[in-house]
N, C-alpha and C positions, 0 to 999 in steps of 0.2 A: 090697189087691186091685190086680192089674195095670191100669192105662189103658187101654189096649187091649181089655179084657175091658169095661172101661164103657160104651166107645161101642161096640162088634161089631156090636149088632144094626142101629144108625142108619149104621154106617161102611158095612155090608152092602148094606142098602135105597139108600144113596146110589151104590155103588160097581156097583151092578145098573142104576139109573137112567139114569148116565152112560157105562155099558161100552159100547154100541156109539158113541156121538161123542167119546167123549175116550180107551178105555182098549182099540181094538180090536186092538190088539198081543200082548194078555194073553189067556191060554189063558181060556175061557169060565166055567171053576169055580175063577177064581182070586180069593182073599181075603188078604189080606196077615195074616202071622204074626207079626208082629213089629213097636214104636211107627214103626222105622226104616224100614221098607219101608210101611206105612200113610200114615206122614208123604209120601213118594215118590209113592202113588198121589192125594193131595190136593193135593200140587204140581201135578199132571198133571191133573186134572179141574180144580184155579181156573185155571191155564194156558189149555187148550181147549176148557173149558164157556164157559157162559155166565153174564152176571153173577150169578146166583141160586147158578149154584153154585160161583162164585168167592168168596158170600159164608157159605155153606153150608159149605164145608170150610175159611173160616176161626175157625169155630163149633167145629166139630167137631177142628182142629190145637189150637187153646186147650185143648181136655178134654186131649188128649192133651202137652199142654207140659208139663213137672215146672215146679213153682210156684219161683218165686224165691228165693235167699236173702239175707238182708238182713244177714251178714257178707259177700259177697260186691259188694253195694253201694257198698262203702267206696269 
């Protein structure tokens, strides 16, 4: 299952929260399609929220990270 599809619903309710103080640049029905542009809008809301939701969406960037790889560690 895609990332993105995990968090929707909480990425949604957070991203409704914050639209008028952090995202009012953004058309009103606008929800990110993609990890890459999601990632974008959690930059922008821990940017120019407040601490809660600076630590909110780095709750919510974690779901969305692809997990490590431990040949790549080396």
């Amino acid at each position: 299952m895609d990332s993105l599809a995990t968090v929707e619903p909480e990425l949604r309710d957070f991203i409704d929260e914050y639209r008028a103080a952090c995202l009012w640049y953004l058309r009103e029905d606008y929800y990110p399609q993609s990890v890459e542009s999601a990632l974008r809008i959690l930059n922008a809301i821990a940017r120019y929220g407040d601490l809660a939701a600076f630590q909110r969406a780095g709750r919510i960037r974690a779901c969305l990270s692809p997990p490590s790889s431990d040949e790549s560690a080396a």
